[in-house]
N, C-alpha and C positions, 0 to 999 in steps of 0.2 A: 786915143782912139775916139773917132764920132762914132757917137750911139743914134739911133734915130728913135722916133716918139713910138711906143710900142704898143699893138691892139688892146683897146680896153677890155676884152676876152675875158671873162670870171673862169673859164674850162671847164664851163657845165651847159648842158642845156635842159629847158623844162620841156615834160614830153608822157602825154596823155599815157595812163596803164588803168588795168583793171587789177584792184588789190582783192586776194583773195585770203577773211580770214575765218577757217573754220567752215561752217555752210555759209558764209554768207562775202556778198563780194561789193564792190564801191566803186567808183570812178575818180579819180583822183590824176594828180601827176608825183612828178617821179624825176629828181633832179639826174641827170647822167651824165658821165665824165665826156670828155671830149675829144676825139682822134680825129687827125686830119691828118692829110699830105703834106710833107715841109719839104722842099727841092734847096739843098743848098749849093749854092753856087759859087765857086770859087772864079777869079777874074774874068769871069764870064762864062767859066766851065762848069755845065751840072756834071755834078759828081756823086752824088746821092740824092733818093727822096725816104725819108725817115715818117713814121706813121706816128704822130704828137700831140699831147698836149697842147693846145696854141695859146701858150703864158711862159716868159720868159726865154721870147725864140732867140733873140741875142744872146744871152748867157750860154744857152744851151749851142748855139752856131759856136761861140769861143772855142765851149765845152771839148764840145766833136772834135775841133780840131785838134786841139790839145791833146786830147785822149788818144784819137786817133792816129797821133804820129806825123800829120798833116801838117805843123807847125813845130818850133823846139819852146820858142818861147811866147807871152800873150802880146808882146810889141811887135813878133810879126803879122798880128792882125791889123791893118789899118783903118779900114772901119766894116763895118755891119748895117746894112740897111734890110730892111723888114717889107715884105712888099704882101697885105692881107686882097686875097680874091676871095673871100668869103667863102669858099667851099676848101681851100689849100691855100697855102702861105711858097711863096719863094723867098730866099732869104741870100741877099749876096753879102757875099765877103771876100773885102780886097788883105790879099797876103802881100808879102814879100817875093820881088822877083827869082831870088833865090830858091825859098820855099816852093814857089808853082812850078819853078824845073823842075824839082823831085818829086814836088806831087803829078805833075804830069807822066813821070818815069815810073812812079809805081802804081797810076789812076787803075782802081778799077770800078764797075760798074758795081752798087748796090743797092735792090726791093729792100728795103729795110723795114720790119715787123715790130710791131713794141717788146715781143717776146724773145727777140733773137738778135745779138751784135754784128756776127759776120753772115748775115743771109745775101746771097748773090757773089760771092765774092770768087773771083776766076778758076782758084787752082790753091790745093794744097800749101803750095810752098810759099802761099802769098801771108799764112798764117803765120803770127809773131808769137810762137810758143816759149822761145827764149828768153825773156826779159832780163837783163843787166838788174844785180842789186842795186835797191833802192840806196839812196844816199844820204841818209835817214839813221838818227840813235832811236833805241825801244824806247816806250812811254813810259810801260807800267811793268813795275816786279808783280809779284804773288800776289803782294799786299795792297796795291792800287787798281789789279784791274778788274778784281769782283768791284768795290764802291763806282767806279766809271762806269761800267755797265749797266749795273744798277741804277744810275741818276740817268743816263741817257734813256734806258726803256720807260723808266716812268714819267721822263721830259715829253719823247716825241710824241703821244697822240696831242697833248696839247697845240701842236704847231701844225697839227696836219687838218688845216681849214677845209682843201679840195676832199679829203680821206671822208672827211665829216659831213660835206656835204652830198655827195655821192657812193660814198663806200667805195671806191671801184678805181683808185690807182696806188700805186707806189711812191714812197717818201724818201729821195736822198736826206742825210741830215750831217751837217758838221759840227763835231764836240772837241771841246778844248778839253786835255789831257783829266780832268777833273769828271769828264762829262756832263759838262754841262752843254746843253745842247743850242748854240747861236744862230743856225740859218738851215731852215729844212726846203726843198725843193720837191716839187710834184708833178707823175707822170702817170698815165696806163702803160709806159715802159720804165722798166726799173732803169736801164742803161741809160735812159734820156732822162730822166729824174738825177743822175748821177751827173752827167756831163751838166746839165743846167747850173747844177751846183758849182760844179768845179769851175764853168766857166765865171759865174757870181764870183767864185774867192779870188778867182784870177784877176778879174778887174778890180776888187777891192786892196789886192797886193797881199793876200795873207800868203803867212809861210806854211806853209799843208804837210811840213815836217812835225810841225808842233800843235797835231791834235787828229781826231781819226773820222772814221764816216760811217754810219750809224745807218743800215738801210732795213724797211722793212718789208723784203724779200728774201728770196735764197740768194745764196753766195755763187752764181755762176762765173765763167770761166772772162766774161769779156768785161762785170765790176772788176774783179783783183788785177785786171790786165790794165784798164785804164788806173786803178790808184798806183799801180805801180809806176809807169810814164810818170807820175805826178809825185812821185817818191812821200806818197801817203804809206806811215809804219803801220796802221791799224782799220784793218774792214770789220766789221761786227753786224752779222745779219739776225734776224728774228727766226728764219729759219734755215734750210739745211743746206751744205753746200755741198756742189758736185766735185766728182774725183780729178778734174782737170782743174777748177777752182782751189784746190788742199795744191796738186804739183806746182802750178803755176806761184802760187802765194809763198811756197815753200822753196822755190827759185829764185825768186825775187827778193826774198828776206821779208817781207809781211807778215805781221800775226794777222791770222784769220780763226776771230770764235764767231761760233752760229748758234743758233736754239738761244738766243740772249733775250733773258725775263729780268726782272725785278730781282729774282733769290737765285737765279746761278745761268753759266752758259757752257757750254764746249768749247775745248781750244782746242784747234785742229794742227796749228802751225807755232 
């Protein structure tokens, strides 16, 4: 796949506030994360515009598709180009003649939020609540998956540069069964934080059977739905997941623990 040269974007900007401490107040600035519009366009079809981070719009273009059901595999992507208008990004991507029949057959139109997977989306029945079990062996007995959790919580602030610079997004992160934590991704949307990620390990060719995704958000309903597509065995959020996140993960055949610290988590699934 061609990659093309991607925005130097840091996903912050600096931006004049007044700091207020106690009686007394300053002028100062105030690094802030970054949302924009991203239109991604399949062979020439927009098909979504997604509200982003604008860092790592290609991984996260793979991402989407992948996740989304939009492609099966990342060799139906044939390349990605990146096109920055400085207030919103478009971003094409050529698929497989195949793949754009079906995406055409099930296109629909999506406002995509940083808070929300399926906003816009036509009708009911277009919703994939079914998911086929993952194709995927468990990671961890009893005995492995308090230490993995534990080495992942206390890995990821280290990796979360934008978190630290801003306060003010979400951290995908992938851990090899040990949890140790190798590639974290960052978003003001947890879902596009995640696909960014997935799309990174796709092009790297990792196997996403052998090792889990470490997010620090809540466990909603459209992360477990994307790691599932991607036959990832293990989600682990920091915090709580919703009651369609436990059914879905629990269909799928996923373990899904939340509230994950340093000294213990919840296992839901």
């Amino acid at each position: 796949m061609k990659l093309d040269t991607e925005s130097d974007r840091t996903g912050f900007q600096e931006r004049p506030v007044l700091r207020h401490r106690g009686a007394e107040a300053s002028r100062t600035t105030d690094r802030v994360a970054e949302e924009l519009p991203v239109a991604l366009v399949f062979n020439g079809i927009s098909h979504a515009v997604m509200m982003v981070t604008p860092r790592d719009l290609q991984p996260f273009a793979l991402g989407f598709a992948l996740t989304e059901g939009l492609v099966a595999h990342g060799s139906d992507v044939f390349d990605i180009e990146v096109h920055d208008h400085a207030s919103s990004f478009e971003v094409e991507i050529t698929i497989a003649s195949q793949e754009f029949v079906q995406l055409k057959q099930q296109r629909r139109s999506m406002a995509g939020r940083s808070g929300c997977g399926v906003c816009g989306i036509e009708s009911l029945e277009l919703l994939d609540l079914k998911p086929a079990r993952i194709d995927a062996a468990p990671l961890h007995d009893a005995m492995t998956l308090q230490p993995a959790i534990a080495r992942a919580a206390a890995e990821l602030g280290q990796h979360q540069e934008l978190m630290q610079a801003t306060g003010g997004v979400h951290a995908a992160a992938w851990c090899d069964a040990s949890g140790a934590v190798l590639r974290v991704c960052e978003d003001v949307g947890r879902h596009n934080a995640l696909d960014k990620l997935i799309g990174h390990l796709a092009l790297e060719r990792v196997d996403m059977r052998r090792g889990f995704v470490f997010m620090s958000s809540r466990a909603s309903y459209e992360l477990v739905r994307k790691a599932a597509r991607m036959n990832i065995p293990m989600l682990a959020t920091i915090s709580a997941p919703s009651t369609l996140a436990i059914d879905i993960a629990a269909e799928a055949g996923i373990k899904l623990v939340s509230f994950c610290r340093k000294d213990g988590f919840v296992e839901y699934t």
